[in-house]
C-alpha positions in Angstrom: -7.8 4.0 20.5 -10.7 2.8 21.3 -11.5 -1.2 21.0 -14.1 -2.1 17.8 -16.9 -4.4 18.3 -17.3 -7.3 15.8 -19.8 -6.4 13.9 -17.4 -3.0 13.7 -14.2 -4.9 12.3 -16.4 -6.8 9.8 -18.1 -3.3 8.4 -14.2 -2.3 7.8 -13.1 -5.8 6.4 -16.1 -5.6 3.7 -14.9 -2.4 2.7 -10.8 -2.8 3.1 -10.2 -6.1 2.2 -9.9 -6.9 -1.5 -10.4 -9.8 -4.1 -9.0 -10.5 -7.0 -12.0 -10.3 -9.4 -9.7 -11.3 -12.8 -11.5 -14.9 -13.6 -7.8 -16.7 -12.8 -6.6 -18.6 -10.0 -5.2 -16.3 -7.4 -2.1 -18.1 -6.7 -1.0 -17.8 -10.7 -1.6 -14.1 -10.2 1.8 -13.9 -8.0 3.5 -14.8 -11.1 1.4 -13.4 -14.2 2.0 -9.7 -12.4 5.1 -9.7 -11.9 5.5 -11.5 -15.7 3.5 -8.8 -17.1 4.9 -5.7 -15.6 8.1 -7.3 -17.0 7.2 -8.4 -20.2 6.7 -4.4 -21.6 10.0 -3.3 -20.1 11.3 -5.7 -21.6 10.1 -4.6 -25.2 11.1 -1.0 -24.3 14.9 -1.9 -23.4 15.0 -4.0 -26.8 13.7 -1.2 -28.8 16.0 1.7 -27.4 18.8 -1.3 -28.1 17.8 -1.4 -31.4 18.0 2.3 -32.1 21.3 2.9 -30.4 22.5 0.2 -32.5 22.7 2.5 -35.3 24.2 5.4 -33.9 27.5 3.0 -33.1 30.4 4.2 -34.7 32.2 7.4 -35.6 30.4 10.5 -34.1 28.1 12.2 -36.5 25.5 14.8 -35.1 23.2 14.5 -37.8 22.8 10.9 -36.6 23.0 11.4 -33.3 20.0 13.9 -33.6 18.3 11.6 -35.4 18.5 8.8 -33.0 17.3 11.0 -30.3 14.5 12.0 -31.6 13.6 8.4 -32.1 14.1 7.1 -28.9 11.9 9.9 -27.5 9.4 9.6 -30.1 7.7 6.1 -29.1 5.8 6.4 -25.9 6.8 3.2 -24.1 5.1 0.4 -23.4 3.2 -0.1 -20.1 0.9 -2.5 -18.3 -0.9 -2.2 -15.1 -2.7 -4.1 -13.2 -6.6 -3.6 -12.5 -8.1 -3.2 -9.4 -9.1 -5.9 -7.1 -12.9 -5.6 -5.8 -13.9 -5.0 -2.6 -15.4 -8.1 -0.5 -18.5 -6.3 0.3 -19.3 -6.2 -3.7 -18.6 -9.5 -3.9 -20.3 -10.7 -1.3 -23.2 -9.0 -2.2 -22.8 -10.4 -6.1 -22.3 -14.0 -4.5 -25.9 -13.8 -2.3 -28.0 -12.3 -5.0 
């Protein structure tokens, strides 16, 4: 390979390297990703808890059906996280 000149390596670091655009402090984004991606599978397990609760006891298919169909009913909750921005835009934001 062959070796990059500088003003090569910072054409690729304006378009490789990202920022995070959200508004927030980057350093409370370690933890508000990780407690978001958490927080909906969270409210999924509860919910499929909740409906399993009902079909404790004695074997009864009618019930059983209708518990399945419930669980498989709701689509589950889900959070992702948006895109950072590449430094070229913001670069280019910040000098105009």
């Amino acid at each position: 390979m062959r070796q990059r000149t500088p003003q090569e390596k910072k054409l690729l670091s304006y378009a490789k390297d990202r920022r995070n655009s959200y508004g927030e402090n980057d350093k409370s984004s370690r933890k508000s990703i990780r407690r978001n991606k958490r927080i909906p599978h969270r409210a999924n397990r509860h919910l499929a808890h909740q409906i399993l609760e009902a079909a404790i006891g004695a074997v009864d298919e009618v019930v059983e059906e209708q518990v399945e169909q419930r669980v498989g009913r709701r689509r589950p909750k889900q959070w992702r996280k948006a895109p950072d921005i590449p430094l070229g835009e913001i670069v280019r934001a910040k000098l105009s």
